[in-house]
N, C-alpha and C positions, 0 to 999 in steps of 0.2 A: 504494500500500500504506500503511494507516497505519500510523504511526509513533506507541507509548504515549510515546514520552518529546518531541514536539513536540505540547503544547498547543495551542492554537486562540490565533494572536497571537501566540507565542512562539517562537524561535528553539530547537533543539533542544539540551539536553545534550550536551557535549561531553568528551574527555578531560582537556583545559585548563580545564574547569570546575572538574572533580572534582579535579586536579593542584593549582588556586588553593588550594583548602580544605583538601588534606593538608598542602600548605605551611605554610598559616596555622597549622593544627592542630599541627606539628609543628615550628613556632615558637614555638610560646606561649611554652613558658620562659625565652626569651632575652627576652619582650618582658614578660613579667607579673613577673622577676623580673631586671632589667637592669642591665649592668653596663657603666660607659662604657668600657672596655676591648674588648667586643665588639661597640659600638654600630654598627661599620661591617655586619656581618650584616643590620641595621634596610633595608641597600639591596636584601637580595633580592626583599621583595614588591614596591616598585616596579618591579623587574628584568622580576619576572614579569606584569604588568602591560603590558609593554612588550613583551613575547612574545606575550603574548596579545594584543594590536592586530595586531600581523604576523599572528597565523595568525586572527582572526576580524572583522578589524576594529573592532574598540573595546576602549578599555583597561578597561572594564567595564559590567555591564549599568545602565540609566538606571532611575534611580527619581523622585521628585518631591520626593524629597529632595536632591536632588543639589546644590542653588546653598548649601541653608544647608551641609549640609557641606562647599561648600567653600568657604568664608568661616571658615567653625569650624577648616578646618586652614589656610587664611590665617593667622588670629590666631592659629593654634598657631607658626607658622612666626614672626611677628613676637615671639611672648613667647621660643622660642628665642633670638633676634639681640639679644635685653635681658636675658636673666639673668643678674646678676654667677655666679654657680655654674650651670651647667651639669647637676652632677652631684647638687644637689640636687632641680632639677626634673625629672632623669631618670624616675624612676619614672613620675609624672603625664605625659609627655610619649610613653613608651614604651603606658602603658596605651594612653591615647585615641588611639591611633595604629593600634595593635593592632584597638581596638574597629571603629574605620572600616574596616581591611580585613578582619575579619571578616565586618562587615556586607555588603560589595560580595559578597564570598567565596560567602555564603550566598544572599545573591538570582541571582548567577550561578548557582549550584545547583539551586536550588530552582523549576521552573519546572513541576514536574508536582502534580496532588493526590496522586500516591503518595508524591511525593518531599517535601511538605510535611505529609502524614500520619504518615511516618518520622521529621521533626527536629520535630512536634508532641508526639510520643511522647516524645523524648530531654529536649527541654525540661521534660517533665513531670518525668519519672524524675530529670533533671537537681537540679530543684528539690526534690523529698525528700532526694535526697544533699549538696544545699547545707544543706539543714535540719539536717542531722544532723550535717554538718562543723561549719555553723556553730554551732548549738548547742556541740558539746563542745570549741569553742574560743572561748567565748562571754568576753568581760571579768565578774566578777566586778561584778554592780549592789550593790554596797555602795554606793559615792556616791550613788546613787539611791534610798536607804531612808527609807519614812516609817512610821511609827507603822501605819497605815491597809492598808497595804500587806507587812509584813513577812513575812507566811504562803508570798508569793510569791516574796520575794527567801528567806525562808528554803530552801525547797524546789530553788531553783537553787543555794541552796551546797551540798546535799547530794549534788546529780547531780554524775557525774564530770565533769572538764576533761583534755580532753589539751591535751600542752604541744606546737606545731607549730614544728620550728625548720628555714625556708625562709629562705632570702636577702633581707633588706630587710622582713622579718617581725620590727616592736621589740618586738611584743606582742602579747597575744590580741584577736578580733575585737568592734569594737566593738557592743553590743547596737541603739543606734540603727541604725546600719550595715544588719545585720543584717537585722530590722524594715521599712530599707527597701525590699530587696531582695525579700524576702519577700512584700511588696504588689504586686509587678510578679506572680507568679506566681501567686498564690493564687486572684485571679479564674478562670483556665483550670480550675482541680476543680471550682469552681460550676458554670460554662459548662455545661463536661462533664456534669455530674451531673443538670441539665437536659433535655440532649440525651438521654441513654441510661440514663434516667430507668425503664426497661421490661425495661433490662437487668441482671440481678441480681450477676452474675457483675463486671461495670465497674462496675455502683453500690458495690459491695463494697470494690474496689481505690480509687477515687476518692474513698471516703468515711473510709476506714483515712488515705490521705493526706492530705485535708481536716484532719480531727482532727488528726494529727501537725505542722500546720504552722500549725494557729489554734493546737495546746498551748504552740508554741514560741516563736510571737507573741505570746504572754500573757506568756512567762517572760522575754519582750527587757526588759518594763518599756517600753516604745517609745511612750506613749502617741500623738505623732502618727501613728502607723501604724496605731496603734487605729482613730484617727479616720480613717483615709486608708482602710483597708477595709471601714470601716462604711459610708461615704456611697459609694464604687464598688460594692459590693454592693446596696445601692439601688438605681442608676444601673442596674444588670445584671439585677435582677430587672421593674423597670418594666415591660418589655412584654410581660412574659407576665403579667399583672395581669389581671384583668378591669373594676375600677372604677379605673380609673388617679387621678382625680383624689381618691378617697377614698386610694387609697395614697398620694399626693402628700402630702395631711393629714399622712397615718400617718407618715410617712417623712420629714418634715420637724421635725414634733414629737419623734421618736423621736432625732434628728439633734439638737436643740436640748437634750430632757432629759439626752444622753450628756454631751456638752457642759460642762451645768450639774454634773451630776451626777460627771466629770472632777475640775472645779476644785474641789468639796468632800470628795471624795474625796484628794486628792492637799494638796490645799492651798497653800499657799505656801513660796517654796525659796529661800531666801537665797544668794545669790552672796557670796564670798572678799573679805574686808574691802579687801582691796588694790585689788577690782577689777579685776584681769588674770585671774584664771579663772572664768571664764564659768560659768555656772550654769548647769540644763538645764529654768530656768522662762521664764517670760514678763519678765522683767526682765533674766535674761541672756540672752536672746535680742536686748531690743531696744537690747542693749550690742554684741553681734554687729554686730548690721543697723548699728550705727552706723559699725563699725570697718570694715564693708564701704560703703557708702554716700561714708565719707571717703576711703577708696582709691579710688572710682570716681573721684569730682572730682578726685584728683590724678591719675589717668593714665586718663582716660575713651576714649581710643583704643584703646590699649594695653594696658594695664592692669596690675596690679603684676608679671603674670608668673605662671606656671601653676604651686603648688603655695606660693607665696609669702607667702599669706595668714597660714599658720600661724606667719612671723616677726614679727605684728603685734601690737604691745603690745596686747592685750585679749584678744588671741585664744590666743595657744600655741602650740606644737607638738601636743599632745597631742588638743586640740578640732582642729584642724588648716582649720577651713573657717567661714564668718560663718551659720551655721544657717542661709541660704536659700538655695537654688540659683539663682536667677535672679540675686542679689543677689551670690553668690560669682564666677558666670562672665561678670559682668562684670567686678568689681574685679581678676578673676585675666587676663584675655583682653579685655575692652576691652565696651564697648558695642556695637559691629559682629558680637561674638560673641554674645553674650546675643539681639540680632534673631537671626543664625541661629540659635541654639538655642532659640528661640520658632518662627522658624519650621520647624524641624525637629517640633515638637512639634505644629502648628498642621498640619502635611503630615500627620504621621499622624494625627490625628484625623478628617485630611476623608478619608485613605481606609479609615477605619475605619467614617465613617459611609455613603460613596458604599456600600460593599460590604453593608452590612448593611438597608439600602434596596433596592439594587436588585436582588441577587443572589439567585439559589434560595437557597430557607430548606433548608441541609445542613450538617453538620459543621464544615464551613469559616468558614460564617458563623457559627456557636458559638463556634470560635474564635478569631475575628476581635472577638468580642463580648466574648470573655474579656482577649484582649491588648490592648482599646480598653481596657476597664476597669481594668487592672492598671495602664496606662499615665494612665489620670487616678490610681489611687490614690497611684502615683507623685508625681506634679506637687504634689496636694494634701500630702503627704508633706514635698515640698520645700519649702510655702511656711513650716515650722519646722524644718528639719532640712536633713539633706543628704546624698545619695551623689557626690560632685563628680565633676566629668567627668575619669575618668583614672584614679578607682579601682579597683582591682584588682574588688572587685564589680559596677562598671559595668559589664562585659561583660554581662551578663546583660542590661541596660538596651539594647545594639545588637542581640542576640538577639531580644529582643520585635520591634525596629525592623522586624529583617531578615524575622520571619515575615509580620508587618503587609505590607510591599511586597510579598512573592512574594505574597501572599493577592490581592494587589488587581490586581498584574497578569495572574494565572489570570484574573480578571473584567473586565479591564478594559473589553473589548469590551460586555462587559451591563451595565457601568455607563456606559459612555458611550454606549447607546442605540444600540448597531449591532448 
Protein backbone atom coordinates (compact mmCIF):
# COMPACT_ATOMS: atom_id res chain seq x y z
CA UNK A 1 0.00 0.00 0.00
CA UNK A 2 1.43 3.27 -0.57
CA UNK A 3 2.20 5.23 1.80
CA UNK A 4 1.88 9.65 0.95
CA UNK A 5 4.04 10.49 3.69
CA UNK A 6 7.38 7.82 2.70
CA UNK A 7 8.87 9.54 -0.33
CA UNK A 8 10.90 7.44 -2.65
CA UNK A 9 14.53 7.26 -0.58
CA UNK A 10 13.08 8.48 2.57
CA UNK A 11 12.35 7.00 5.76
CA UNK A 12 8.65 7.80 6.73
CA UNK A 13 7.39 10.67 9.17
CA UNK A 14 7.04 9.83 12.35
CA UNK A 15 5.53 11.01 15.70
CA UNK A 16 9.14 11.83 17.18
CA UNK A 17 9.42 13.85 14.02
CA UNK A 18 6.79 16.13 14.48
CA UNK A 19 7.32 15.86 18.66
CA UNK A 20 11.22 17.26 17.80
CA UNK A 21 9.67 20.43 16.14
CA UNK A 22 6.96 21.27 18.60
CA UNK A 23 9.63 21.07 21.14
CA UNK A 24 11.81 23.40 19.26
CA UNK A 25 8.95 25.46 18.46
CA UNK A 26 7.94 25.62 21.88
CA UNK A 27 11.29 26.43 23.06
CA UNK A 28 12.17 29.22 21.29
CA UNK A 29 11.70 31.68 24.00
CA UNK A 30 13.99 30.31 26.49
CA UNK A 31 16.44 30.04 23.61
CA UNK A 32 15.80 33.54 21.47
CA UNK A 33 15.58 35.37 24.79
CA UNK A 34 17.98 33.41 27.53
CA UNK A 35 18.59 33.79 30.66
CA UNK A 36 21.48 31.98 32.56
CA UNK A 37 19.30 31.15 35.33
CA UNK A 38 17.34 28.73 33.08
CA UNK A 39 20.12 27.77 30.89
CA UNK A 40 19.88 24.19 32.21
CA UNK A 41 16.23 23.66 30.08
CA UNK A 42 19.12 24.33 26.94
CA UNK A 43 19.52 20.18 27.82
CA UNK A 44 16.18 19.03 26.77
CA UNK A 45 16.77 19.15 22.91
CA UNK A 46 19.72 17.16 23.29
CA UNK A 47 17.49 14.83 25.75
CA UNK A 48 15.33 14.48 22.92
CA UNK A 49 17.75 13.69 20.54
CA UNK A 50 18.78 10.85 22.48
CA UNK A 51 15.07 9.56 22.53
CA UNK A 52 14.83 9.67 19.23
CA UNK A 53 18.15 7.40 18.40
CA UNK A 54 16.22 4.79 20.80
CA UNK A 55 13.14 4.77 19.00
CA UNK A 56 14.56 5.26 15.35
CA UNK A 57 17.98 4.83 15.38
CA UNK A 58 19.70 8.01 14.71
CA UNK A 59 19.98 11.18 16.71
CA UNK A 60 18.98 12.85 13.54
CA UNK A 61 18.30 12.81 9.83
CA UNK A 62 21.82 13.27 7.73
CA UNK A 63 22.40 16.05 5.49
CA UNK A 64 25.66 17.01 3.80
CA UNK A 65 25.91 19.50 5.97
CA UNK A 66 26.40 17.67 8.78
CA UNK A 67 30.63 17.66 9.32
CA UNK A 68 30.71 21.69 8.96
CA UNK A 69 28.02 21.97 11.59
CA UNK A 70 29.76 20.02 13.52
CA UNK A 71 32.95 21.72 13.69
CA UNK A 72 30.69 25.05 13.92
CA UNK A 73 29.23 23.71 17.21
CA UNK A 74 32.94 22.23 18.12
CA UNK A 75 34.17 25.83 18.13
CA UNK A 76 30.83 26.96 19.75
CA UNK A 77 31.71 24.59 22.59
CA UNK A 78 35.59 25.74 22.78
CA UNK A 79 34.43 29.67 22.71
CA UNK A 80 32.18 28.43 25.78
CA UNK A 81 35.29 26.96 27.85
CA UNK A 82 37.14 30.61 27.07
CA UNK A 83 34.79 33.28 27.82
CA UNK A 84 35.61 35.23 30.82
CA UNK A 85 31.58 36.08 31.20
CA UNK A 86 29.57 33.44 30.23
CA UNK A 87 26.41 35.43 30.56
CA UNK A 88 27.57 37.84 28.18
CA UNK A 89 27.94 35.54 25.37
CA UNK A 90 24.68 33.86 26.23
CA UNK A 91 22.58 35.24 23.93
CA UNK A 92 24.83 34.51 20.71
CA UNK A 93 25.42 31.14 22.10
CA UNK A 94 21.78 30.31 22.86
CA UNK A 95 20.79 31.71 19.34
CA UNK A 96 23.13 29.57 17.16
CA UNK A 97 22.33 26.78 19.02
CA UNK A 98 18.68 27.12 18.64
CA UNK A 99 19.27 27.65 14.88
CA UNK A 100 21.00 24.15 14.46
CA UNK A 101 18.40 22.29 16.18
CA UNK A 102 15.91 23.87 14.37
CA UNK A 103 17.46 23.03 11.23
CA UNK A 104 17.86 19.13 12.13
CA UNK A 105 14.05 19.62 13.46
CA UNK A 106 12.84 20.74 10.15
CA UNK A 107 14.65 18.25 7.62
CA UNK A 108 13.56 15.51 10.18
CA UNK A 109 10.01 16.85 9.16
CA UNK A 110 10.17 17.66 6.10
CA UNK A 111 10.44 14.76 3.97
CA UNK A 112 7.27 14.92 1.70
CA UNK A 113 6.51 17.64 -1.39
CA UNK A 114 3.38 18.29 0.78
CA UNK A 115 5.05 18.76 3.63
CA UNK A 116 7.61 21.17 2.02
CA UNK A 117 4.99 22.81 0.09
CA UNK A 118 3.37 23.75 3.79
CA UNK A 119 6.67 25.29 5.41
CA UNK A 120 7.30 26.94 1.75
CA UNK A 121 4.20 28.68 2.36
CA UNK A 122 4.84 29.69 6.04
CA UNK A 123 8.21 30.86 5.03
CA UNK A 124 6.65 33.19 2.74
CA UNK A 125 3.90 34.55 4.95
CA UNK A 126 6.65 34.37 7.51
CA UNK A 127 8.80 36.82 5.79
CA UNK A 128 5.84 39.78 5.18
CA UNK A 129 5.33 39.41 9.00
CA UNK A 130 9.13 39.80 9.43
CA UNK A 131 8.68 42.93 7.14
CA UNK A 132 6.26 44.41 8.85
CA UNK A 133 7.61 43.70 12.56
CA UNK A 134 10.74 44.76 11.23
CA UNK A 135 9.92 47.76 9.67
CA UNK A 136 7.98 49.33 12.75
CA UNK A 137 10.71 48.46 14.83
CA UNK A 138 13.16 49.61 12.58
CA UNK A 139 16.22 52.14 14.25
CA UNK A 140 15.68 55.59 13.31
CA UNK A 141 18.46 56.13 9.82
CA UNK A 142 19.28 59.41 11.20
CA UNK A 143 23.04 58.42 11.30
CA UNK A 144 22.73 57.56 7.85
CA UNK A 145 21.59 61.00 6.24
CA UNK A 146 22.80 62.42 3.26
CA UNK A 147 21.82 65.48 1.49
CA UNK A 148 21.07 63.13 -1.74
CA UNK A 149 19.03 60.94 0.03
CA UNK A 150 16.91 62.74 2.71
CA UNK A 151 13.36 62.23 0.90
CA UNK A 152 13.88 58.69 2.02
CA UNK A 153 15.10 58.96 5.48
CA UNK A 154 12.46 61.69 5.67
CA UNK A 155 9.50 59.47 4.93
CA UNK A 156 10.71 56.63 7.51
CA UNK A 157 10.42 59.34 10.26
CA UNK A 158 7.14 59.95 9.54
CA UNK A 159 5.99 56.13 9.46
CA UNK A 160 5.03 54.84 12.94
CA UNK A 161 7.79 52.81 15.25
CA UNK A 162 6.52 50.69 17.90
CA UNK A 163 8.42 50.56 20.98
CA UNK A 164 9.01 46.21 21.47
CA UNK A 165 10.16 45.62 25.18
CA UNK A 166 11.25 41.74 25.04
CA UNK A 167 14.09 40.52 27.21
CA UNK A 168 17.66 41.33 26.07
CA UNK A 169 15.90 43.70 23.43
CA UNK A 170 18.56 47.33 24.33
CA UNK A 171 16.91 48.69 21.35
CA UNK A 172 15.20 48.98 18.06
CA UNK A 173 16.07 46.80 15.02
CA UNK A 174 18.94 47.59 13.34
CA UNK A 175 18.10 48.67 9.50
CA UNK A 176 21.33 46.98 8.09
CA UNK A 177 20.12 43.82 10.18
CA UNK A 178 17.06 44.08 8.65
CA UNK A 179 18.06 44.50 4.93
CA UNK A 180 19.86 41.45 5.50
CA UNK A 181 17.46 39.38 6.25
CA UNK A 182 15.29 40.42 3.87
CA UNK A 183 17.64 39.26 0.87
CA UNK A 184 17.50 35.66 2.18
CA UNK A 185 13.62 35.87 1.38
CA UNK A 186 12.85 38.14 -1.32
CA UNK A 187 14.23 35.86 -4.03
CA UNK A 188 11.31 33.19 -3.27
CA UNK A 189 8.34 36.12 -4.79
CA UNK A 190 10.52 36.38 -7.85
CA UNK A 191 10.90 32.52 -8.15
CA UNK A 192 7.38 32.31 -7.53
CA UNK A 193 6.13 34.93 -9.62
CA UNK A 194 7.96 33.06 -12.57
CA UNK A 195 6.56 29.88 -11.98
CA UNK A 196 2.72 30.92 -11.65
CA UNK A 197 3.25 33.53 -13.92
CA UNK A 198 -0.49 32.30 -15.61
CA UNK A 199 -1.95 32.48 -12.46
CA UNK A 200 -3.67 35.62 -11.78
CA UNK A 201 -5.10 35.08 -8.43
CA UNK A 202 -0.89 34.03 -6.91
CA UNK A 203 0.40 36.77 -9.23
CA UNK A 204 -1.66 39.03 -7.31
CA UNK A 205 -0.62 37.85 -3.66
CA UNK A 206 3.12 37.52 -4.76
CA UNK A 207 3.25 40.77 -6.24
CA UNK A 208 1.40 42.87 -3.39
CA UNK A 209 4.32 41.03 -1.36
CA UNK A 210 7.09 41.68 -3.61
CA UNK A 211 6.31 45.46 -3.52
CA UNK A 212 5.85 45.48 0.36
CA UNK A 213 9.29 44.01 0.99
CA UNK A 214 11.58 45.94 -2.15
CA UNK A 215 9.29 49.27 -0.28
CA UNK A 216 10.84 48.35 2.99
CA UNK A 217 14.36 47.42 1.56
CA UNK A 218 14.47 50.83 0.06
CA UNK A 219 13.45 52.41 3.42
CA UNK A 220 16.42 50.09 5.43
CA UNK A 221 18.91 52.70 3.79
CA UNK A 222 20.98 49.14 3.54
CA UNK A 223 22.74 49.91 0.44
CA UNK A 224 24.74 46.52 0.58
CA UNK A 225 21.44 44.75 0.29
CA UNK A 226 20.67 46.86 -2.46
CA UNK A 227 23.46 45.56 -4.19
CA UNK A 228 23.13 41.97 -2.71
CA UNK A 229 19.58 41.74 -4.43
CA UNK A 230 20.37 43.31 -7.60
CA UNK A 231 23.06 40.83 -8.64
CA UNK A 232 20.98 37.49 -7.01
CA UNK A 233 18.16 38.66 -9.04
CA UNK A 234 20.34 38.60 -12.19
CA UNK A 235 21.62 35.36 -11.16
CA UNK A 236 17.75 34.16 -10.88
CA UNK A 237 16.58 35.41 -13.92
CA UNK A 238 19.60 34.08 -16.33
CA UNK A 239 17.96 31.01 -17.53
CA UNK A 240 14.85 31.97 -18.48
CA UNK A 241 16.60 34.53 -20.87
CA UNK A 242 16.74 33.63 -24.31
CA UNK A 243 20.01 35.42 -25.50
CA UNK A 244 21.85 34.80 -22.35
CA UNK A 245 25.09 36.19 -23.40
CA UNK A 246 23.57 39.40 -24.42
CA UNK A 247 21.87 39.54 -20.90
CA UNK A 248 25.31 38.74 -19.44
CA UNK A 249 26.20 42.35 -21.25
CA UNK A 250 23.17 43.68 -19.84
CA UNK A 251 23.49 42.45 -16.46
CA UNK A 252 27.00 43.10 -15.97
CA UNK A 253 26.93 46.62 -17.16
CA UNK A 254 23.70 47.37 -15.24
CA UNK A 255 25.76 45.60 -12.08
CA UNK A 256 28.69 48.05 -12.75
CA UNK A 257 26.40 51.56 -13.46
CA UNK A 258 24.57 50.78 -9.88
CA UNK A 259 27.79 50.56 -8.40
CA UNK A 260 29.05 53.75 -9.83
CA UNK A 261 26.07 55.34 -9.67
CA UNK A 262 25.97 54.15 -5.44
CA UNK A 263 29.02 55.87 -4.75
CA UNK A 264 28.00 59.29 -6.39
CA UNK A 265 24.96 59.13 -5.04
CA UNK A 266 25.63 58.49 -1.43
CA UNK A 267 29.12 59.99 -1.41
CA UNK A 268 31.53 59.92 1.03
CA UNK A 269 30.96 59.33 5.02
CA UNK A 270 33.23 60.27 7.54
CA UNK A 271 33.91 58.03 10.55
CA UNK A 272 34.04 59.72 14.45
CA UNK A 273 37.39 61.79 14.92
CA UNK A 274 38.38 59.24 17.76
CA UNK A 275 38.11 56.58 15.42
CA UNK A 276 36.28 54.00 17.70
CA UNK A 277 32.82 54.33 15.94
CA UNK A 278 32.85 52.90 12.96
CA UNK A 279 31.21 54.55 10.15
CA UNK A 280 28.88 52.78 7.71
CA UNK A 281 31.36 53.68 4.45
CA UNK A 282 34.07 52.08 2.86
CA UNK A 283 36.67 53.51 5.38
CA UNK A 284 34.96 52.27 8.38
CA UNK A 285 34.47 49.37 7.14
CA UNK A 286 38.08 48.71 6.29
CA UNK A 287 38.68 49.82 10.09
CA UNK A 288 36.36 46.97 10.99
CA UNK A 289 38.14 44.36 8.75
CA UNK A 290 41.11 45.55 10.56
CA UNK A 291 39.97 45.02 14.17
CA UNK A 292 38.68 41.74 12.99
CA UNK A 293 41.69 40.49 10.98
CA UNK A 294 43.87 41.59 14.34
CA UNK A 295 41.72 39.28 16.52
CA UNK A 296 42.16 36.56 14.07
CA UNK A 297 46.02 36.50 14.47
CA UNK A 298 45.67 36.69 18.16
CA UNK A 299 43.41 33.79 18.66
CA UNK A 300 43.26 32.13 15.19
CA UNK A 301 42.18 28.76 16.70
CA UNK A 302 39.98 29.91 18.96
CA UNK A 303 39.08 32.85 18.45
CA UNK A 304 38.01 35.85 20.71
CA UNK A 305 34.96 34.09 21.77
CA UNK A 306 31.35 34.28 20.36
CA UNK A 307 29.64 37.78 20.69
CA UNK A 308 33.02 39.24 21.92
CA UNK A 309 33.89 41.24 19.00
CA UNK A 310 31.74 44.11 20.08
CA UNK A 311 34.25 44.60 23.33
CA UNK A 312 37.00 45.62 20.79
CA UNK A 313 38.30 49.02 20.62
CA UNK A 314 37.18 50.08 17.09
CA UNK A 315 34.29 48.25 17.15
CA UNK A 316 31.58 49.00 20.02
CA UNK A 317 28.97 47.41 21.59
CA UNK A 318 26.51 49.17 19.53
CA UNK A 319 28.06 48.01 15.72
CA UNK A 320 28.51 44.98 17.68
CA UNK A 321 30.25 42.74 14.71
CA UNK A 322 33.61 43.61 12.11
CA UNK A 323 31.06 44.33 8.94
CA UNK A 324 32.06 40.97 7.29
CA UNK A 325 30.81 37.63 8.13
CA UNK A 326 33.56 35.45 7.19
CA UNK A 327 35.98 37.90 8.72
CA UNK A 328 33.79 38.12 12.09
CA UNK A 329 33.22 34.17 12.41
CA UNK A 330 36.60 33.77 12.49
CA UNK A 331 37.90 36.39 14.81
CA UNK A 332 34.61 35.22 17.19
CA UNK A 333 35.17 31.11 16.78
CA UNK A 334 38.58 30.56 15.21
CA UNK A 335 39.51 29.70 11.71
CA UNK A 336 38.26 25.95 11.89
CA UNK A 337 34.84 27.62 12.00
CA UNK A 338 34.91 30.12 9.31
CA UNK A 339 36.17 26.49 6.95
CA UNK A 340 32.99 25.10 8.24
CA UNK A 341 30.92 27.94 7.68
CA UNK A 342 32.39 28.16 4.12
CA UNK A 343 31.65 24.80 3.92
CA UNK A 344 28.39 24.91 5.00
CA UNK A 345 27.64 27.54 2.59
CA UNK A 346 29.76 25.75 -0.31
CA UNK A 347 27.20 22.32 0.69
CA UNK A 348 24.23 24.33 -0.09
CA UNK A 349 25.09 25.65 -3.19
CA UNK A 350 26.13 22.34 -4.64
CA UNK A 351 22.71 21.04 -3.74
CA UNK A 352 21.17 23.86 -4.82
CA UNK A 353 22.78 23.54 -8.09
CA UNK A 354 22.61 19.39 -8.34
CA UNK A 355 18.78 19.95 -7.95
CA UNK A 356 18.00 22.48 -10.31
CA UNK A 357 20.12 20.54 -13.13
CA UNK A 358 18.99 17.48 -12.68
CA UNK A 359 15.48 17.43 -11.24
CA UNK A 360 11.95 17.80 -13.08
CA UNK A 361 11.55 21.48 -13.84
CA UNK A 362 8.21 21.94 -10.91
CA UNK A 363 7.64 24.13 -8.10
CA UNK A 364 10.28 22.63 -6.06
CA UNK A 365 12.82 23.43 -8.24
CA UNK A 366 11.56 27.34 -8.26
CA UNK A 367 12.02 27.16 -5.05
CA UNK A 368 15.01 25.63 -4.71
CA UNK A 369 16.02 28.45 -7.35
CA UNK A 370 14.70 31.10 -5.07
CA UNK A 371 16.43 29.98 -1.77
CA UNK A 372 19.82 29.37 -3.84
CA UNK A 373 19.59 32.86 -4.69
CA UNK A 374 18.50 34.58 -1.56
CA UNK A 375 21.40 32.50 -0.16
CA UNK A 376 24.17 34.01 -2.59
CA UNK A 377 22.36 37.48 -1.97
CA UNK A 378 23.00 36.69 1.57
CA UNK A 379 26.87 35.91 1.29
CA UNK A 380 27.21 38.82 -1.07
CA UNK A 381 25.42 40.91 1.75
CA UNK A 382 28.10 39.75 4.02
CA UNK A 383 31.00 40.59 2.40
CA UNK A 384 30.01 44.44 3.86
CA UNK A 385 27.92 43.89 6.51
CA UNK A 386 26.64 41.26 8.70
CA UNK A 387 23.85 39.11 10.29
CA UNK A 388 26.48 37.10 12.66
CA UNK A 389 25.89 33.76 13.49
CA UNK A 390 23.73 33.66 16.76
CA UNK A 391 21.51 36.56 15.94
CA UNK A 392 18.26 36.50 16.96
CA UNK A 393 17.43 37.09 12.92
CA UNK A 394 19.77 34.25 11.88
CA UNK A 395 17.09 31.99 12.35
CA UNK A 396 15.72 32.68 9.31
CA UNK A 397 19.31 32.02 7.70
CA UNK A 398 18.96 27.91 9.05
CA UNK A 399 15.27 28.02 7.67
CA UNK A 400 16.47 28.61 4.05
CA UNK A 401 19.36 25.84 5.07
CA UNK A 402 16.63 23.42 6.28
CA UNK A 403 14.28 23.83 3.13
CA UNK A 404 17.59 23.76 0.72
CA UNK A 405 18.39 19.98 2.34
CA UNK A 406 14.74 18.55 2.59
CA UNK A 407 14.49 19.85 -1.34
CA UNK A 408 17.50 17.96 -2.33
CA UNK A 409 16.84 14.92 -0.42
CA UNK A 410 13.16 14.40 -2.15
CA UNK A 411 15.65 14.39 -5.33
CA UNK A 412 18.31 12.85 -4.34
CA UNK A 413 17.93 9.64 -6.17
CA UNK A 414 17.58 11.92 -9.69
CA UNK A 415 20.34 13.66 -8.86
CA UNK A 416 22.58 11.14 -8.33
CA UNK A 417 21.55 9.37 -11.43
CA UNK A 418 19.49 6.36 -10.09
Amino acid sequence: MKNSLKPEGQSPVTWVDRAQLGLVLVMAPFFLFPDISWAWIFLFLPAFWVLRWKKSGKFFDRTILDLGIFILCFQLFISCLMVPDIVFSLPKIAGLVYGIFLFYSLVGLLKTKELIKKAIVIFMVGSVIFVVVGFLGMQSTEGLRSKQIDSLVNLREMLPYVEFTLPNIEERFNPNEVGGILVLMLPMFIAFLIWFRKNKLIIFILTAGLILELFVLLLTLSRGSWIAILASSLFLLYPFVENKKRFSIISSCSLVFFIIFYIILIGPEDIQPSGKEIGGKVMGRQQAWSVGIKTIGEHPLTGAGINRTRLEPGIGFKRAHVHNHLIHTAAELGIPALMAYLAILIGAGYMCSAVWKKAKRDWMQMAILGLGCGQLAHLIFGIGDSVALGARPGIVFWVSLALISSIYNIYKKAVNGN
